[in-house]
Backbone as a chain_set.jsonl record, in Angstrom:
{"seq": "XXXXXXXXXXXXXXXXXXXXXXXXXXXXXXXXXXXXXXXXXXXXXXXXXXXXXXXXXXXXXXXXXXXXXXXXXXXXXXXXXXXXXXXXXXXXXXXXXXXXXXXXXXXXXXXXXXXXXXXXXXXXXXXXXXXXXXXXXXXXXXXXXX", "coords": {"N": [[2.661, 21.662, -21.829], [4.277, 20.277, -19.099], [3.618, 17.291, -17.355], [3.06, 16.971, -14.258], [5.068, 14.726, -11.066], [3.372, 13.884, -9.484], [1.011, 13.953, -10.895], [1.936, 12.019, -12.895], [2.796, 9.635, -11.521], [0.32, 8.818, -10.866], [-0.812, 8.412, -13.681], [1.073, 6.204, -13.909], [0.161, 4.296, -12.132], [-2.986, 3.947, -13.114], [-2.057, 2.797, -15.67], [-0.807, 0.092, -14.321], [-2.908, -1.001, -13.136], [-4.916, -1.194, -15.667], [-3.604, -3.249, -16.978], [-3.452, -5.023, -15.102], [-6.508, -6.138, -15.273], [-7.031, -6.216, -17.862], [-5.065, -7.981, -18.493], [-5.681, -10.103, -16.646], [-8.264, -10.432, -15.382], [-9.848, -10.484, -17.923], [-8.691, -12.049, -19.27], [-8.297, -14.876, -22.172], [-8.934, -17.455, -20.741], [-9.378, -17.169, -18.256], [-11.401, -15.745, -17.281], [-13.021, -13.256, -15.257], [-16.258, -12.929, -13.873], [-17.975, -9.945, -12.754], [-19.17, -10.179, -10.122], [-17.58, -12.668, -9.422], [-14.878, -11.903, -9.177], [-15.323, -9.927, -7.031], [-16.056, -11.644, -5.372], [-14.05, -12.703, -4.581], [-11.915, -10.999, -3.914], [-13.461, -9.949, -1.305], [-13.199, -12.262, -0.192], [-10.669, -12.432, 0.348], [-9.854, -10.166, 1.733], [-10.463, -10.437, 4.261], [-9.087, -12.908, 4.798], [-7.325, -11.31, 6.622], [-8.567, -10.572, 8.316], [-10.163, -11.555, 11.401], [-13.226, -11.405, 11.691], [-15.473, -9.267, 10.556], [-17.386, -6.293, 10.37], [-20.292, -6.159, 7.92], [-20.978, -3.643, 7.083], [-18.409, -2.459, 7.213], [-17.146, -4.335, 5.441], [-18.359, -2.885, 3.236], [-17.388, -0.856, 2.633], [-14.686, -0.927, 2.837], [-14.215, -1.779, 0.309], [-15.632, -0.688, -1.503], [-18.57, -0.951, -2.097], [-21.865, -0.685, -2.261], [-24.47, -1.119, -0.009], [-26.886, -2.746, -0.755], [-25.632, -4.427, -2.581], [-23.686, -5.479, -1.368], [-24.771, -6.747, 0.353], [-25.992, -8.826, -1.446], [-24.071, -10.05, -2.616], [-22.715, -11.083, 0.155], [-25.028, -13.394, 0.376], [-24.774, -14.722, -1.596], [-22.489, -15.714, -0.883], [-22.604, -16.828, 1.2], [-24.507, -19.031, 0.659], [-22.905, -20.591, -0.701], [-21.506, -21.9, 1.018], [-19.275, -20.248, 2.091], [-18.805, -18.358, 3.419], [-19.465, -16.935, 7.233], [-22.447, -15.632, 9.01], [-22.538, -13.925, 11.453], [-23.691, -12.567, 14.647], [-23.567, -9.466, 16.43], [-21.946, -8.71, 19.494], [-22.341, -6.416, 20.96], [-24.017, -4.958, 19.454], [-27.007, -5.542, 17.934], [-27.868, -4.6, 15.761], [-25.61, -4.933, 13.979], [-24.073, -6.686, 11.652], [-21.764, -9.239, 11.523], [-19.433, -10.383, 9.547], [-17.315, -13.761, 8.308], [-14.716, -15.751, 6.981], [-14.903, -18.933, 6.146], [-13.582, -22.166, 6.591], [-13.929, -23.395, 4.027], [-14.129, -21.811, 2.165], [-11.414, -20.401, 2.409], [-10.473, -22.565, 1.097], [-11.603, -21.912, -1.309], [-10.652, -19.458, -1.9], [-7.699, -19.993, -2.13], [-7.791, -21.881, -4.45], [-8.534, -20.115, -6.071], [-6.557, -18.011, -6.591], [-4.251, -19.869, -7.403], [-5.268, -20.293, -9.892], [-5.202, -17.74, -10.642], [-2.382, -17.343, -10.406], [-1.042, -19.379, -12.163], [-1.951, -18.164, -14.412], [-0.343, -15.981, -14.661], [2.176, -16.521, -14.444], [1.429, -17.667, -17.439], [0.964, -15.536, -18.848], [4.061, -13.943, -18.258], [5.877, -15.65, -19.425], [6.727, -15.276, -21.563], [8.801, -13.325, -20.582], [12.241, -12.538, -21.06], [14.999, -13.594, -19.085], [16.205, -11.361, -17.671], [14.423, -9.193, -17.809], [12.462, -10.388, -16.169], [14.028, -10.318, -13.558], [14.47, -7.494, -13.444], [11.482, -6.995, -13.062], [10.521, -8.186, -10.381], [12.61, -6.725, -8.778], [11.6, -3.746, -9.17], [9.113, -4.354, -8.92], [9.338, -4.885, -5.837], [10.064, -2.996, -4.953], [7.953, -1.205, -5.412], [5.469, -2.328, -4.597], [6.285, -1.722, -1.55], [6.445, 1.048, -1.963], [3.637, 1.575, -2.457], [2.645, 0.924, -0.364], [2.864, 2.716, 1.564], [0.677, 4.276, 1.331], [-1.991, 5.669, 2.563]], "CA": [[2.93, 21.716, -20.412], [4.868, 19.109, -18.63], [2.869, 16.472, -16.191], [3.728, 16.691, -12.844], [5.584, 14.26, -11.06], [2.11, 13.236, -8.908], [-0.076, 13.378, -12.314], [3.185, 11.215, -13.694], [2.51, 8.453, -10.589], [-0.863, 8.401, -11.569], [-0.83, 7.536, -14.88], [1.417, 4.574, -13.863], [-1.039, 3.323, -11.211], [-3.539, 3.333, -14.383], [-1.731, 1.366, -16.267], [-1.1, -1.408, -14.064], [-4.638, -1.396, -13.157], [-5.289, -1.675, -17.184], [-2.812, -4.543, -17.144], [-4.099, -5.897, -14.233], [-7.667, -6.008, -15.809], [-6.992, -6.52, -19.366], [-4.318, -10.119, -18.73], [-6.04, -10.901, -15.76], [-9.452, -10.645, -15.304], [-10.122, -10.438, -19.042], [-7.834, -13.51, -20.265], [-9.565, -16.343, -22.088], [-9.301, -18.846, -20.007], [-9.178, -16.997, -16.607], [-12.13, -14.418, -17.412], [-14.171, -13.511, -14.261], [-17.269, -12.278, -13.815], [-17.582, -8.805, -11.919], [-19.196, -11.303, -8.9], [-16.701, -13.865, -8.982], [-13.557, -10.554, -8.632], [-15.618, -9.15, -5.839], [-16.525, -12.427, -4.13], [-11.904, -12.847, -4.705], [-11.386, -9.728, -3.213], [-14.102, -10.206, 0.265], [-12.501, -13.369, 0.647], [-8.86, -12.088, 0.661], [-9.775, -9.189, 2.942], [-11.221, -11.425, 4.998], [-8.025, -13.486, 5.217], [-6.645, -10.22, 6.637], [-8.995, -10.037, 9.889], [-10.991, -12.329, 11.951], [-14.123, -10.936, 12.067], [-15.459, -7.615, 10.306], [-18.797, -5.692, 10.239], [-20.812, -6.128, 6.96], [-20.838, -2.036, 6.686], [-16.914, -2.263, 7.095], [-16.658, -4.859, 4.219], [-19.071, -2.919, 2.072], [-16.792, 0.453, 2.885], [-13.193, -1.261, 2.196], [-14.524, -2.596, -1.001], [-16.126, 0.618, -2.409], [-19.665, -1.646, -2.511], [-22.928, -0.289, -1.665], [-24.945, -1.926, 0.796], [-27.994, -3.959, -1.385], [-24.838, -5.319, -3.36], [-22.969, -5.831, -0.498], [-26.326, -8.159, 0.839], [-26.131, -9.808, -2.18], [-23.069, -10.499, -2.31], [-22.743, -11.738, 1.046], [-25.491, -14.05, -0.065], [-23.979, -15.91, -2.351], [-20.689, -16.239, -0.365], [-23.365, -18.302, 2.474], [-25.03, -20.128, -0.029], [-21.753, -21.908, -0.696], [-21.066, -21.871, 2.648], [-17.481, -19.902, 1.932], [-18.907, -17.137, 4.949], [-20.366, -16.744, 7.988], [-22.951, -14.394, 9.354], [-21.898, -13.592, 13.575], [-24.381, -11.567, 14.91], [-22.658, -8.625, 17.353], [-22.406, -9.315, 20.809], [-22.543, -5.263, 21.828], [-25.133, -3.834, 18.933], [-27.575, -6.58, 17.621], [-28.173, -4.406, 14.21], [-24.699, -5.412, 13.012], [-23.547, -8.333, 11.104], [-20.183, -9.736, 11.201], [-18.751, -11.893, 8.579], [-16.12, -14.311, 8.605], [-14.61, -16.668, 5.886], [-14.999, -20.267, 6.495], [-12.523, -23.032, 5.988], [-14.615, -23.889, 2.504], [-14.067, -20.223, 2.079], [-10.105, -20.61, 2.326], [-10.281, -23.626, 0.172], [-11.836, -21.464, -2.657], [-9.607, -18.513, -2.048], [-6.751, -21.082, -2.36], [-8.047, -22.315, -5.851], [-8.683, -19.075, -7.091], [-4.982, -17.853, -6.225], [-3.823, -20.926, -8.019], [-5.44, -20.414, -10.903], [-4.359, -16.219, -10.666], [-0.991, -17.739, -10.118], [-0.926, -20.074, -13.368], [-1.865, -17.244, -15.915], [0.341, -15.181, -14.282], [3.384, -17.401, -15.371], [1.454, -17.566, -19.036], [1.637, -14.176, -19.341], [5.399, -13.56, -17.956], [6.455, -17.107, -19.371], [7.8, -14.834, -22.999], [9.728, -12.24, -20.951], [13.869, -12.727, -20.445], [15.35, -13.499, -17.06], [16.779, -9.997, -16.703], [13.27, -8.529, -17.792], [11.819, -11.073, -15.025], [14.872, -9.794, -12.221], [13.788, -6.286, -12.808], [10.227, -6.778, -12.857], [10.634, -8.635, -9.101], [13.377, -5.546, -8.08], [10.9, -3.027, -9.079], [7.899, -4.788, -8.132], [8.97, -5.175, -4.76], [9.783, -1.379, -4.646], [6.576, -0.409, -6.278], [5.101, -2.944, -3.019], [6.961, -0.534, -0.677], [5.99, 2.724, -1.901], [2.205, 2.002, -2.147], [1.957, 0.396, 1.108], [2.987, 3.72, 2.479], [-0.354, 4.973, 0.873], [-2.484, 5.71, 4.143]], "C": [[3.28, 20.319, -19.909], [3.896, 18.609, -17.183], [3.485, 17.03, -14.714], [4.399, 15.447, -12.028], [4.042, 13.064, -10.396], [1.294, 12.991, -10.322], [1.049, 12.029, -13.05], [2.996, 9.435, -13.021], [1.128, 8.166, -11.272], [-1.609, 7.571, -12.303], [-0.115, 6.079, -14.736], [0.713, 4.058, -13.384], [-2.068, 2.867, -12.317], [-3.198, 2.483, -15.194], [-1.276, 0.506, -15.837], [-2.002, -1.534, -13.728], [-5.306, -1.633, -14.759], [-5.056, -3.104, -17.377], [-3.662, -5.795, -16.29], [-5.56, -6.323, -14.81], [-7.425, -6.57, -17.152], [-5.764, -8.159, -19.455], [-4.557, -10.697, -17.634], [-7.565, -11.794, -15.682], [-10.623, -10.893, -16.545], [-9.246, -11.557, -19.904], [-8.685, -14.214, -21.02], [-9.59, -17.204, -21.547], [-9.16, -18.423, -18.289], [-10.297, -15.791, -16.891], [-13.247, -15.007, -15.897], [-15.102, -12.761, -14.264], [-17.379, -10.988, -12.354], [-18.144, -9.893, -10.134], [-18.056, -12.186, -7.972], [-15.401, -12.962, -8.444], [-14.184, -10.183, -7.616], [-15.612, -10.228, -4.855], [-14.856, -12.871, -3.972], [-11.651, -11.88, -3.636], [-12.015, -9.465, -1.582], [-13.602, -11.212, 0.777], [-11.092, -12.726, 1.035], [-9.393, -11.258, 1.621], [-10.107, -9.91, 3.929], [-9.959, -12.769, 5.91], [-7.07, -12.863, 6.423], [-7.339, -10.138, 8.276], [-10.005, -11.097, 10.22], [-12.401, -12.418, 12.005], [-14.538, -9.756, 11.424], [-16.822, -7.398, 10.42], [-19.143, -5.961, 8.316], [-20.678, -4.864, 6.242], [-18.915, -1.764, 6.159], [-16.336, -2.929, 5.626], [-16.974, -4.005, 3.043], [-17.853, -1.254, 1.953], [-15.426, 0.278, 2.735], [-13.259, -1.759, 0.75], [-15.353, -1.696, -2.182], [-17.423, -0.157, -2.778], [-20.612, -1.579, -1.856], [-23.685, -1.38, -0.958], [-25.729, -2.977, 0.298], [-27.134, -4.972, -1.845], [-24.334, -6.042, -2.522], [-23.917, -7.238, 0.348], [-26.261, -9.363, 0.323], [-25.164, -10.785, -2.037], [-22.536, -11.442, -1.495], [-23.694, -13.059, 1.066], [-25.335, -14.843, -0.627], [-23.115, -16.654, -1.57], [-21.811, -17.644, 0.823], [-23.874, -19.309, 1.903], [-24.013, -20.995, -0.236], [-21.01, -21.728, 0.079], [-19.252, -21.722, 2.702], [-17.142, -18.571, 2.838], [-19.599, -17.318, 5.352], [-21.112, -15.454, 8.644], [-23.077, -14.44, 11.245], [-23.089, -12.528, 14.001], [-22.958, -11.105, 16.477], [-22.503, -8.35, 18.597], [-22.458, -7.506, 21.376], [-23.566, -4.796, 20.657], [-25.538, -5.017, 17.803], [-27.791, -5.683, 15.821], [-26.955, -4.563, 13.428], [-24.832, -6.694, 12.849], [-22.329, -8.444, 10.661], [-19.999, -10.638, 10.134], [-17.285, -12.498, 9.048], [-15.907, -15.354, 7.422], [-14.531, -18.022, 6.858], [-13.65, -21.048, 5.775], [-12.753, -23.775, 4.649], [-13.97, -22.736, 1.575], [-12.587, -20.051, 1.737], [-9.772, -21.275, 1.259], [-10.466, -22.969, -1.114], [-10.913, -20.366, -3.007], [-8.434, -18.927, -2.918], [-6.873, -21.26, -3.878], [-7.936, -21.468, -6.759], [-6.815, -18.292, -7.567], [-4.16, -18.603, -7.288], [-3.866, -20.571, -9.224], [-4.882, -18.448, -11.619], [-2.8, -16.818, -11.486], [-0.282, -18.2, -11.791], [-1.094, -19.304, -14.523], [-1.409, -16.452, -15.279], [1.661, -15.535, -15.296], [2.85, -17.653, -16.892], [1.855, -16.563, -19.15], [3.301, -13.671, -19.078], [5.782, -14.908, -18.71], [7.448, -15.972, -20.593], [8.625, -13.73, -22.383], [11.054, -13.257, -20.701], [13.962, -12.805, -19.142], [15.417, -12.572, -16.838], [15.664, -9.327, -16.839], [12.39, -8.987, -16.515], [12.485, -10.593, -13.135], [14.259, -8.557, -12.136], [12.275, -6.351, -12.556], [9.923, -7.108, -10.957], [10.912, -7.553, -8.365], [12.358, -4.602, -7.998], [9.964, -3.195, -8.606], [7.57, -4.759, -6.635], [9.107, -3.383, -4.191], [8.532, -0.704, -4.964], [5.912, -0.921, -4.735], [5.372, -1.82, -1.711], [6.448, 0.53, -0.743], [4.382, 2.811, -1.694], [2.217, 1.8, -0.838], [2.221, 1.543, 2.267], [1.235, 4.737, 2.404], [-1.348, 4.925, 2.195], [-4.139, 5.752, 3.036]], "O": [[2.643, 19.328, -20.264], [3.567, 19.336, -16.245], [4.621, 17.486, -14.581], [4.064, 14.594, -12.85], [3.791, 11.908, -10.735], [1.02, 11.857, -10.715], [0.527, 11.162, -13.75], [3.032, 8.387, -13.667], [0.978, 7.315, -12.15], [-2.432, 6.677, -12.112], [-0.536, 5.046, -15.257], [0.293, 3.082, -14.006], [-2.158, 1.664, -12.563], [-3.867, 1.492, -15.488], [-1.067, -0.356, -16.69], [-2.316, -2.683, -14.038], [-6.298, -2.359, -14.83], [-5.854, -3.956, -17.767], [-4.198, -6.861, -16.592], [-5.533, -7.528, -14.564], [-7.847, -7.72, -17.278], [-5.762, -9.07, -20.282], [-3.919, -11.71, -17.344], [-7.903, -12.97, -15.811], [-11.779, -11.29, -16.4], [-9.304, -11.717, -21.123], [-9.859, -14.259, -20.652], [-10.463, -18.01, -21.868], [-8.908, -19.187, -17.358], [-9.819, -14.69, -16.616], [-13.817, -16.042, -15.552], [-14.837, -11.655, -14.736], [-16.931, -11.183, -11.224], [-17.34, -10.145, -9.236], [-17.767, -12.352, -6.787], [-14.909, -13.265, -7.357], [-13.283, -9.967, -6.805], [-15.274, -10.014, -3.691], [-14.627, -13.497, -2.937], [-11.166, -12.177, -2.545], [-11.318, -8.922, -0.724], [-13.459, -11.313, 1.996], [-10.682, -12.669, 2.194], [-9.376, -11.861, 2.694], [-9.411, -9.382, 4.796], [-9.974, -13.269, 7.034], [-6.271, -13.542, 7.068], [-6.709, -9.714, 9.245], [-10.698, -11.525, 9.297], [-12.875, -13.497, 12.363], [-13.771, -8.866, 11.791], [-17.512, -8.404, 10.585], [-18.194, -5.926, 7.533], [-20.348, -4.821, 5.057], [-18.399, -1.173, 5.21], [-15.488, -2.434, 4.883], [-16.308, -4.082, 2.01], [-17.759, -0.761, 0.829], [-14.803, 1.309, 2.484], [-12.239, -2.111, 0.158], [-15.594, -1.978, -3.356], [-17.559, -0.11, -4.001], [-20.629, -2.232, -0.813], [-23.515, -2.541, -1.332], [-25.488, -4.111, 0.712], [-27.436, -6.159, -1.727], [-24.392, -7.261, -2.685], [-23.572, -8.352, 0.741], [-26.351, -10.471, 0.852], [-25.238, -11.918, -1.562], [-21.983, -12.451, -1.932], [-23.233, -13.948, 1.781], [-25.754, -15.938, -0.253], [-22.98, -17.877, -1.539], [-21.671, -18.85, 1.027], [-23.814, -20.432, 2.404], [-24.19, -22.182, 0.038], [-19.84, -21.395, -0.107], [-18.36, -22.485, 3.075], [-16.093, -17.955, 3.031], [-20.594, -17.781, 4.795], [-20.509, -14.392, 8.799], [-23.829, -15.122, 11.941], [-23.121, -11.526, 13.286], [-22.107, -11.732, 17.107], [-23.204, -7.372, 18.856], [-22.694, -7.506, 22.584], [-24.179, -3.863, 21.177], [-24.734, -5.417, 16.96], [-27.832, -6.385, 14.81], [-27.065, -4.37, 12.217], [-25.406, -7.567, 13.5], [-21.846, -7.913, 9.661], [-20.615, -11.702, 10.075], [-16.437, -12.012, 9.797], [-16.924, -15.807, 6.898], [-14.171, -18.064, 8.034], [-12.961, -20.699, 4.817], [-11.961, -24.607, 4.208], [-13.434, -22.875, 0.475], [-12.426, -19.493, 0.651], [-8.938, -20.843, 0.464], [-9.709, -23.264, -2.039], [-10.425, -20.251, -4.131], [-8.157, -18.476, -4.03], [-5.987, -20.744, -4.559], [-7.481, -21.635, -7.891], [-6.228, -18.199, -8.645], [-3.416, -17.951, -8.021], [-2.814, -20.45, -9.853], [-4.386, -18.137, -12.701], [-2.362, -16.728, -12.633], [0.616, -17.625, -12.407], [-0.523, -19.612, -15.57], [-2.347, -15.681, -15.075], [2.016, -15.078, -16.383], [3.754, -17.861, -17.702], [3.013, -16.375, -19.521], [3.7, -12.888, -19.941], [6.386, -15.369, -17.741], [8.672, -15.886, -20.494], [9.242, -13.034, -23.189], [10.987, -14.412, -20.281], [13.274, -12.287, -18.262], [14.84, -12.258, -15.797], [15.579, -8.553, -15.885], [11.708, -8.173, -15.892], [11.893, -10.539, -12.057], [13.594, -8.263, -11.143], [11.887, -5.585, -11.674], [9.202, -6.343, -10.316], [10.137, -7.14, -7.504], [11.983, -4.394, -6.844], [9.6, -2.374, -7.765], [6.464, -4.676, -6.099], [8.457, -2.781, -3.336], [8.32, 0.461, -4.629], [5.828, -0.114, -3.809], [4.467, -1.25, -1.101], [5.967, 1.084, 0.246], [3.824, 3.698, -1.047], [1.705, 2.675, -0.14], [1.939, 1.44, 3.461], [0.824, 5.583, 3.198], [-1.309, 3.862, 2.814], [-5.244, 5.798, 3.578]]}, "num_chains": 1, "name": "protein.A"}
């Protein structure tokens, strides 16, 4: 029986999430610890909005609340977020990235950036044109994803 065209999408999304995972986060010299990808990923969202609820981060990030504590914990200890209390309902807590917070984003990016270009450094230009062409269409179609 033949896939469907949706089971067919699918499977591609899997394998650049493999990719993504297996020459990113799994490199040798760029390996991160599940911490260090989550505390990547609260900062970037974070880049994204001024201000969020703690519940909101832990609920865009698929990360239960104790973790989400922790988490947030760390990020203050090296003072790379802040904790806002909520000027209409005192049992929230806002976060916010700090300009330390930027700085590490920044670094991390960098260093993304740099084994990015290892890994693409062996394809061809025209393998590198389509990967861009498609890439930016692939960009397009998810971002329709609601």
């Amino acid at each position: 029986m033949e896939a469907t065209i949706e089971e067919q999408a699918v499977d591609t999304l899997l394998r650049l999430m493999e990719f993504y995972h297996d020459k990113l986060l799994k490199a040798e010299k760029q390996a991160f610890t599940g911490i260090q990808a989550a505390q990547f990923r609260l900062l970037f969202l974070l880049t994204s909005v001024p201000m969020i609820s703690m519940s909101a981060l832990g609920n865009m990030l698929y990360i239960s609340k104790p973790y989400m504590t922790t988490l947030i914990d760390s990020l203050i200890a090296e003072e790379l977020v802040e904790r806002h209390p909520d000027n209409h309902d005192r049992r929230v807590i806002n976060i916010s990235i700090t300009e330390k917070g930027l700085e590490r984003l920044n670094v991390v990016k960098s260093a993304i950036q740099k084994q990015l270009r290892s890994v693409l450094s062996d394809l061809e230009e025209s393998d590198l044109k389509d990967l861009c062409s498609t890439g930016e269409r692939l960009v397009s179609i998810v971002s329709k994803i609601q």
